[in-house]
Residue frames as qw, qx, qy, qz and C-alpha x, y, z in Angstrom:
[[0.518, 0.697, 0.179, 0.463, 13.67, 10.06, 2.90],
 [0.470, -0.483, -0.199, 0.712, 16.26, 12.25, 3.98],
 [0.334, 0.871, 0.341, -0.116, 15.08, 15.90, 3.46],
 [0.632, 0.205, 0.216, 0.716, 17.03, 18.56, 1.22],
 [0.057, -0.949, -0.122, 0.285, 17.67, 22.47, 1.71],
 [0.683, 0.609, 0.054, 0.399, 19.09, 24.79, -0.41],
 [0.284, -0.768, -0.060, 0.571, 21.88, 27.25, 0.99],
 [0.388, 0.911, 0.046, -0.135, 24.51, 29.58, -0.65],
 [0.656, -0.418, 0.458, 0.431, 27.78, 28.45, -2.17],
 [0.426, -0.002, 0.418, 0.802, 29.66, 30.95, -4.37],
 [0.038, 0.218, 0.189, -0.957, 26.68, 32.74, -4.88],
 [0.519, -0.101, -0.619, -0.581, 24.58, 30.51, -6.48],
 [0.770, -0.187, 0.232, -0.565, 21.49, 28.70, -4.41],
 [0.498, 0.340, -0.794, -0.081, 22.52, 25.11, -4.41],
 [0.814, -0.191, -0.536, -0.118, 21.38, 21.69, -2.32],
 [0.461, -0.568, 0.653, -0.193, 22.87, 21.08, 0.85],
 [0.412, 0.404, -0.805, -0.140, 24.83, 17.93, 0.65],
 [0.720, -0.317, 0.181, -0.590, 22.14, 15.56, 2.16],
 [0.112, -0.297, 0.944, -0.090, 23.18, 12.35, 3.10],
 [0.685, -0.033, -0.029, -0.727, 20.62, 9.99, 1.16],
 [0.207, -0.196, 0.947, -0.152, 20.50, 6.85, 3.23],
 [0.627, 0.183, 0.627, -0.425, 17.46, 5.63, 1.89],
 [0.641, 0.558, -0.438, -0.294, 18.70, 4.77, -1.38],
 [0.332, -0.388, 0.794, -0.331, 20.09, 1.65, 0.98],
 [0.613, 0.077, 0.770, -0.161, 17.76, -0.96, 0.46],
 [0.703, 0.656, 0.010, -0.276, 17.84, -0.58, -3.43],
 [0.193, 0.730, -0.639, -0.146, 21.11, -1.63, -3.41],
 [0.839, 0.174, -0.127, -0.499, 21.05, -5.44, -4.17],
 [0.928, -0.224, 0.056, 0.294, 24.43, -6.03, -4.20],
 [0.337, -0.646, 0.219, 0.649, 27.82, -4.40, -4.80],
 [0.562, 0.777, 0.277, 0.062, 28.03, -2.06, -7.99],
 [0.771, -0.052, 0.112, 0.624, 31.83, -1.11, -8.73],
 [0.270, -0.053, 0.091, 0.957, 31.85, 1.98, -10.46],
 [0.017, -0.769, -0.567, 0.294, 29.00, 4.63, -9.47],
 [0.134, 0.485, 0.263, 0.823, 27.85, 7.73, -11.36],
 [0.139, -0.769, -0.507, 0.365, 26.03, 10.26, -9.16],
 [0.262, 0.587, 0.602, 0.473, 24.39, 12.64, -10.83],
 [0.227, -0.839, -0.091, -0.486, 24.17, 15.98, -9.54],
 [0.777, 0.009, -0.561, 0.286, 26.50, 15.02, -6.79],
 [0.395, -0.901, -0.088, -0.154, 26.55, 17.72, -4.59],
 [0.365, -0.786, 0.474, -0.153, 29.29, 17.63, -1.91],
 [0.564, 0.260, -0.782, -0.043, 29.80, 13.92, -2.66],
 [0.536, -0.225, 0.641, -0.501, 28.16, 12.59, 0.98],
 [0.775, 0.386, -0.274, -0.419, 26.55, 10.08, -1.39],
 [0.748, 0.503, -0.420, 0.106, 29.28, 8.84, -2.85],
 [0.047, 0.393, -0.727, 0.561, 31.83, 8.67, 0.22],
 [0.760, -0.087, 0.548, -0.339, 28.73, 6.36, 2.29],
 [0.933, 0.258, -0.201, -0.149, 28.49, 3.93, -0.39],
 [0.710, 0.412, -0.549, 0.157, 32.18, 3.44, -0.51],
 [0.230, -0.500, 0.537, -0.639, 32.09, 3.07, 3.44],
 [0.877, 0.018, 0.400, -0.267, 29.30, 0.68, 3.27],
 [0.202, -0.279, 0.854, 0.390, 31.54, -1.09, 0.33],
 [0.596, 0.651, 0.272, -0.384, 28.42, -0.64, -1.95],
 [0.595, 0.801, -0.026, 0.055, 31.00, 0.53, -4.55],
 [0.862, -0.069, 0.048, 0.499, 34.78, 1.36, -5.46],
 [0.336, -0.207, 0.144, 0.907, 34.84, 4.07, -7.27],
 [0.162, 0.730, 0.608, -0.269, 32.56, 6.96, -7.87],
 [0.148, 0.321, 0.350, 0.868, 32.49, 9.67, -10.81],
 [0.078, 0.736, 0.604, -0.295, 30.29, 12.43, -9.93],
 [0.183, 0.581, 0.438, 0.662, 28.64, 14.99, -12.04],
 [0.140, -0.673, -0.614, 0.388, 28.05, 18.77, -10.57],
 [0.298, 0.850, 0.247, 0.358, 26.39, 21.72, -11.89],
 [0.389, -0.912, -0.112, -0.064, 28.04, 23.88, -9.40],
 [0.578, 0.477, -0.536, 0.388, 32.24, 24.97, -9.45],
 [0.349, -0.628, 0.403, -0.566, 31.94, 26.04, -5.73],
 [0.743, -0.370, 0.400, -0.389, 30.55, 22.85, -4.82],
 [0.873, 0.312, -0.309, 0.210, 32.42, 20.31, -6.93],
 [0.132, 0.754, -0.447, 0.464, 35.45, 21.60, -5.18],
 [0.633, -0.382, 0.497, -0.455, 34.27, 20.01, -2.15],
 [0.933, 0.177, 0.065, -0.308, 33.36, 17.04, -4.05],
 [0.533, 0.721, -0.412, 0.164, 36.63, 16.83, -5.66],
 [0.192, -0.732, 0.536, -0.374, 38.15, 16.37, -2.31],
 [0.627, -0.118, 0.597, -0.487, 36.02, 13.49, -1.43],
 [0.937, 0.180, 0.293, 0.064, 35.07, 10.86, -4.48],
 [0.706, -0.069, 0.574, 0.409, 37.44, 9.75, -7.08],
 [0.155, 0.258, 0.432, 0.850, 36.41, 12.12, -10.50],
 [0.222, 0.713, 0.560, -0.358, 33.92, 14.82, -10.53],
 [0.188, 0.341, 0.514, 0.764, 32.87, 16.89, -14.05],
 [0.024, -0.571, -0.500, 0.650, 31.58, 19.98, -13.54],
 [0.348, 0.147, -0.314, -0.871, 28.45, 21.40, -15.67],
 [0.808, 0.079, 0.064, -0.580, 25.22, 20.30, -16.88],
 [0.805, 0.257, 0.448, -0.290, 24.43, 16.83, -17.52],
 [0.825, 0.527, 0.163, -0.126, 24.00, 16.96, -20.72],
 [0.235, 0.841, -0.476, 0.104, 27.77, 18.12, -21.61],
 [0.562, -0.506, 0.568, -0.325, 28.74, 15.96, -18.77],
 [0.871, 0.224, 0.407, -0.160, 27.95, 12.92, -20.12],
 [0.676, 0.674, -0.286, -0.085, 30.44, 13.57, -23.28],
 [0.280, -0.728, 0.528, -0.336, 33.09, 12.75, -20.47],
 [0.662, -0.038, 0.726, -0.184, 32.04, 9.19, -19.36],
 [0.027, 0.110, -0.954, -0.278, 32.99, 6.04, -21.55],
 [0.675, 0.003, -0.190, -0.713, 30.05, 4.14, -22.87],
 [0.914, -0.114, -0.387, -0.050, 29.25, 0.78, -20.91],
 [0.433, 0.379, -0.593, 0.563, 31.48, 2.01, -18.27],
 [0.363, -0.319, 0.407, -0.775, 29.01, 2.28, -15.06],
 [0.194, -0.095, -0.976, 0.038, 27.28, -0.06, -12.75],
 [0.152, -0.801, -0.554, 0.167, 25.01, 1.82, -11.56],
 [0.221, 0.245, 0.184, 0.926, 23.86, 5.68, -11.69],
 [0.164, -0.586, -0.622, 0.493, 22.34, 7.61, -9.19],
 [0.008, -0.459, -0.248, -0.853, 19.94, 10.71, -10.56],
 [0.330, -0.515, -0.682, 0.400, 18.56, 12.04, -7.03],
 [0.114, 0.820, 0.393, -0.400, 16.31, 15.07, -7.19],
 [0.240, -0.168, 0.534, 0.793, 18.26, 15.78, -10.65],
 [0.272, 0.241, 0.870, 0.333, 15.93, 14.71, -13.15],
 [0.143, 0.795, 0.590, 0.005, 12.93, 17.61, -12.84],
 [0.122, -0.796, 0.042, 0.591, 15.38, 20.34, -13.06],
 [0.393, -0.187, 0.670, 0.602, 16.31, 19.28, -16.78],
 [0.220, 0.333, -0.510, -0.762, 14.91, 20.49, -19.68],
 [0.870, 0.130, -0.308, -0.361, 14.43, 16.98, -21.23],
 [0.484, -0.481, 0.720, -0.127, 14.84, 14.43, -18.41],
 [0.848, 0.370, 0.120, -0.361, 13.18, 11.98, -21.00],
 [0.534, 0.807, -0.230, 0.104, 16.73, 12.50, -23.27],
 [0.073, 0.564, -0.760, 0.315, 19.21, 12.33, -20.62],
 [0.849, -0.138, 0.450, -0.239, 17.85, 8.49, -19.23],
 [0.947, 0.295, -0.011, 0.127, 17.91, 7.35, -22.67],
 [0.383, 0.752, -0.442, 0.303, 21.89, 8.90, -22.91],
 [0.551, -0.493, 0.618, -0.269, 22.58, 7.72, -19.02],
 [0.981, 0.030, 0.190, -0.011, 21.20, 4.12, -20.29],
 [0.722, 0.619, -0.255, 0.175, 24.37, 4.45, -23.07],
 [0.027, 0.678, -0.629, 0.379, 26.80, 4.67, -20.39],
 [0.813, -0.279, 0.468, -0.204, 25.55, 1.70, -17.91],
 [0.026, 0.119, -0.965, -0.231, 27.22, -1.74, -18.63],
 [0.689, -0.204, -0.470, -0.513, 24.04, -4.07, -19.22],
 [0.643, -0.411, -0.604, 0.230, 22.60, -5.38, -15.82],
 [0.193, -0.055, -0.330, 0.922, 23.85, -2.10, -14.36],
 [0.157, -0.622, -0.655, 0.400, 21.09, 0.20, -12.39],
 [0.004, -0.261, 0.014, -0.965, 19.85, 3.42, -12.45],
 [0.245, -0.606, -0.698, 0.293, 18.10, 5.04, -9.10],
 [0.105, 0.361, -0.052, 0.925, 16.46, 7.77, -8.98],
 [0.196, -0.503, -0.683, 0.492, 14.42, 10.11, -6.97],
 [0.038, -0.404, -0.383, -0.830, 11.70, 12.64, -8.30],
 [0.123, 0.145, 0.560, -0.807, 9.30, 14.38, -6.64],
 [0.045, 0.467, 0.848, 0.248, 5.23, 13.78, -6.57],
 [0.076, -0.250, -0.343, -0.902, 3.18, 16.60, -7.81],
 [0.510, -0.408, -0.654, -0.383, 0.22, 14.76, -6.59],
 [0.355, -0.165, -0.640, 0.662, 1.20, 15.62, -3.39],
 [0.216, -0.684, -0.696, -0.015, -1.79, 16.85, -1.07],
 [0.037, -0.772, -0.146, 0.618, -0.50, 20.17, -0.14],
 [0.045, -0.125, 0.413, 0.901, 0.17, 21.00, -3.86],
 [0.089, -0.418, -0.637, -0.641, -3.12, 19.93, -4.77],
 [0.283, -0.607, -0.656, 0.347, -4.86, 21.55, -1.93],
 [0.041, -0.764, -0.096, 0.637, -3.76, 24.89, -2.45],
 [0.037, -0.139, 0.593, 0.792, -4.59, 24.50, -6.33],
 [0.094, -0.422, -0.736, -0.522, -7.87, 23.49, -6.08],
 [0.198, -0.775, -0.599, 0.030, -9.21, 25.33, -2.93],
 [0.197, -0.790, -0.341, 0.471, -7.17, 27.85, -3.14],
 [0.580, 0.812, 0.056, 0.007, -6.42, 28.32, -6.52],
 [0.137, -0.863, 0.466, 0.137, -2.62, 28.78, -5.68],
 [0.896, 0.224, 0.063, 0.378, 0.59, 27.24, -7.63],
 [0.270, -0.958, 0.094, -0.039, 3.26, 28.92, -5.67],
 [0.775, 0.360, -0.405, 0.325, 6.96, 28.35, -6.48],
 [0.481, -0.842, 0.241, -0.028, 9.44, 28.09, -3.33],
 [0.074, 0.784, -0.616, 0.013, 12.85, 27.88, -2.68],
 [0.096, -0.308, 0.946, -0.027, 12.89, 24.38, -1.95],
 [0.487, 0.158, 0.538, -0.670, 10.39, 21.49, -2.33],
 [0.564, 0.487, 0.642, 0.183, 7.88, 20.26, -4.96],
 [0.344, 0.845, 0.310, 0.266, 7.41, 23.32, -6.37],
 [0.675, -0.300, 0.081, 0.669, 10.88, 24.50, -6.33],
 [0.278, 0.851, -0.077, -0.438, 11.27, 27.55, -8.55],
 [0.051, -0.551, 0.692, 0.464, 14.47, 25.56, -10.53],
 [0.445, 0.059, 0.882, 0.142, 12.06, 22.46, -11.45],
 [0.305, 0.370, -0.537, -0.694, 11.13, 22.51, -15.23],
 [0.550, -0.200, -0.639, -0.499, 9.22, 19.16, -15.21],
 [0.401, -0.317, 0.531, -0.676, 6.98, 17.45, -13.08],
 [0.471, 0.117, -0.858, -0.168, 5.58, 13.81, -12.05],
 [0.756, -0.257, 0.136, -0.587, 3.34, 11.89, -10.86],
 [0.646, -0.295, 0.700, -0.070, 3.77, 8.11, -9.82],
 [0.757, 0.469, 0.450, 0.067, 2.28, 7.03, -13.12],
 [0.497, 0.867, -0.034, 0.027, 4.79, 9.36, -14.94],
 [0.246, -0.567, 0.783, -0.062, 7.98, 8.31, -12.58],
 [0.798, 0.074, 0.567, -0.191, 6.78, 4.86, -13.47],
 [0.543, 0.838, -0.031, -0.033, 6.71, 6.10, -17.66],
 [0.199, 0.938, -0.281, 0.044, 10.30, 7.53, -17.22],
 [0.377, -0.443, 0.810, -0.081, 12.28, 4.73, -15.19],
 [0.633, 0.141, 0.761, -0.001, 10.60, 2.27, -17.83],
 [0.442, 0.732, -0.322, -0.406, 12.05, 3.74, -21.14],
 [0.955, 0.154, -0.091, -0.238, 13.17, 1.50, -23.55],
 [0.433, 0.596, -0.545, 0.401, 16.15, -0.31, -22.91],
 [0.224, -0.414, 0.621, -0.627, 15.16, -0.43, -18.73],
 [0.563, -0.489, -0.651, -0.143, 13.15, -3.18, -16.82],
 [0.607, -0.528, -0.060, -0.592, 11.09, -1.34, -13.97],
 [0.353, -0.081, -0.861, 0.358, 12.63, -3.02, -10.57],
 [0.341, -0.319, -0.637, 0.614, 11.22, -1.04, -7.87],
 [0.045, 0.459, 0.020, 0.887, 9.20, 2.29, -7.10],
 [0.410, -0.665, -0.615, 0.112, 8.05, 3.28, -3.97],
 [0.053, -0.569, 0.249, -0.782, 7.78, 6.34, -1.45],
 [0.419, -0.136, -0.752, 0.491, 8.10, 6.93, 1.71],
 [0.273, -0.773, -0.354, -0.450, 5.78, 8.34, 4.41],
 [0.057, -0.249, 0.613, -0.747, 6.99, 10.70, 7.74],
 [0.012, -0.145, -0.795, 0.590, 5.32, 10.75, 10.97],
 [0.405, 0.350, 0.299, -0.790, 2.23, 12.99, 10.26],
 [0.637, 0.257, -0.337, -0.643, 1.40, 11.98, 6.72],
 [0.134, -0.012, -0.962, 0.238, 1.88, 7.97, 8.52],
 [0.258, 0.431, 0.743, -0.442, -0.93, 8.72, 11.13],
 [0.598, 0.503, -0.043, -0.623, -3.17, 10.51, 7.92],
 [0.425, 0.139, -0.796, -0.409, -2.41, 7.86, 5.80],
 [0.198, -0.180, -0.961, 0.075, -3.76, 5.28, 8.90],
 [0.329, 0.354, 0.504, -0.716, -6.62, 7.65, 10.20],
 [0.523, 0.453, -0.291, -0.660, -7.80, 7.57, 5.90],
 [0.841, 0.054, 0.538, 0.015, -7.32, 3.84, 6.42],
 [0.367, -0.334, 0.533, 0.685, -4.66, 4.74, 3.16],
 [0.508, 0.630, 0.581, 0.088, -7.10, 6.36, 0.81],
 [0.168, 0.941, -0.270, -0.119, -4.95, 9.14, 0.59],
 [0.942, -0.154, 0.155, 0.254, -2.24, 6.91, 0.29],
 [0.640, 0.352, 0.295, 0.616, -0.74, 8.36, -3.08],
 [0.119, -0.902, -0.265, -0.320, -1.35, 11.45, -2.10],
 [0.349, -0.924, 0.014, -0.157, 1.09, 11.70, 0.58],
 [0.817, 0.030, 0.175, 0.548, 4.37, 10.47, -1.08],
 [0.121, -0.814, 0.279, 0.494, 6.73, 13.69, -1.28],
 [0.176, 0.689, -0.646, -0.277, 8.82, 11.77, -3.53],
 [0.963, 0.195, 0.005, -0.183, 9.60, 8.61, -5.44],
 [0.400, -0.534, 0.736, 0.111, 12.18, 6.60, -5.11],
 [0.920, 0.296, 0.080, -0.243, 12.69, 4.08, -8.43],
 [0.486, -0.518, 0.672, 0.210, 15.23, 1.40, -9.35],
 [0.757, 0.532, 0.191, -0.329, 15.82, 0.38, -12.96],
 [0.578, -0.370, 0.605, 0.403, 17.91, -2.21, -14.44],
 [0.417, 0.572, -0.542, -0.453, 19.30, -1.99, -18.40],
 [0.799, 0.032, 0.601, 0.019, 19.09, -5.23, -20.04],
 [0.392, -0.375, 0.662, 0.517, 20.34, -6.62, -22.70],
 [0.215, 0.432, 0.790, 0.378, 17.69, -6.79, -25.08],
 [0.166, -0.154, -0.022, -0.974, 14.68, -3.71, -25.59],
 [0.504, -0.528, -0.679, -0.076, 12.11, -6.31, -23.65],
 [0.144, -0.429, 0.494, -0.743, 10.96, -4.13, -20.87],
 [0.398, -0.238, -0.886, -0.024, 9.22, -5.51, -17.83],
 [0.235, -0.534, -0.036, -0.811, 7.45, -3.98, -14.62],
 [0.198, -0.245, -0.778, 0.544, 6.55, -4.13, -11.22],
 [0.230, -0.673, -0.679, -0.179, 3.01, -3.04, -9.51]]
């Protein structure tokens, strides 16, 4: 998982434009025209079309400072929320639609899936990436030490409005309309050797983030993965 920091551009706190190669092995095959959601700088968007993942990329940012950049670099970018966003983009016009650490800063992330789904063509994707609540230093320093501290970056970001757990990233990437490919996290170096000294009984416990892949079909049959 490639990590994310926030700096200052224009005077608002805002992402650094991380480069998130590990959306990589969700891709399946080539997906023509790419939404990316929150798009930052557009690093994203500008690997895919390097790796020939894609053609052409629309991206969505909240930020005017950083769009600008963005602008430079993919093919369209719309700048504002989301939700507005979204009047912008044709329906059935995307193959895929990347929502990467987007999705807990929203109000009602619940709302803007089902509205994403209205834009995908049918067979088209949506990946995202949420953070896990369940994570062991959030619950550590809630139950022993009573503490639910917001920071500038992180799980407990100060901008994130909802929160999730594996079994609620699981819920949200399997609304109706989606079939459930993929969901997994990843583990660094340290929370590796704790996962193999706990022989992985902390397993779930030491996923920063999810990573899920969810295809639109053509019917409202959903399906699911373990």
């Amino acid at each position: 998982m490639q990590s994310s920091h926030s700096k200052i551009i224009g005077g608002h706190e805002v992402y650094s434009a991380s480069l998130r190669t590990d959306i990589l092995p969700l891709f399946d095959r080539k997906y023509s025209n790419v939404l990316d959601v929150g798009c930052s700088t557009g690093n994203t968007g500008v690997m895919l079309k390097d790796r020939h993942l894609c053609d052409f990329v629309t991206g969505i940012e909240l930020f005017e400072e950083t769009a600008k950049v963005a602008k430079t670099r993919l093919d369209v970018v719309i700048v504002g929320p989301v939700e507005a966003a979204l009047n912008q983009i044709a329906d059935h016009s995307q193959d895929c639609i990347l929502c990467l650490d987007v999705l807990e800063h929203l109000v009602d992330p619940w709302s803007v899936i089902k509205a994403l789904g209205n834009k995908l063509k049918t067979d088209g994707i949506i990946i995202c990436s949420i953070p896990n609540v369940r994570h062991i230093s959030v619950l550590f320093n809630l139950i022993f030490l009573g503490r639910w501290q917001y920071t500038d970056s992180g799980i407990l970001d100060r901008t994130h409005l909802r929160f999730f757990t594996k079994a609620s990233c699981r819920q949200l990437a399997s609304l109706r309309g989606f079939t459930l490919e993929n969901i997994h996290g990843r583990l660094g170096p340290k929370s590796r050797l704790l996962n193999y000294l706990s022989l992985g009984i902390f397993r779930n416990f030491l996923f920063g983030q999810y990573l899920t892949r969810s295809r639109k079909v053509s019917d409202a049959s959903n399906g699911g993965v373990n």
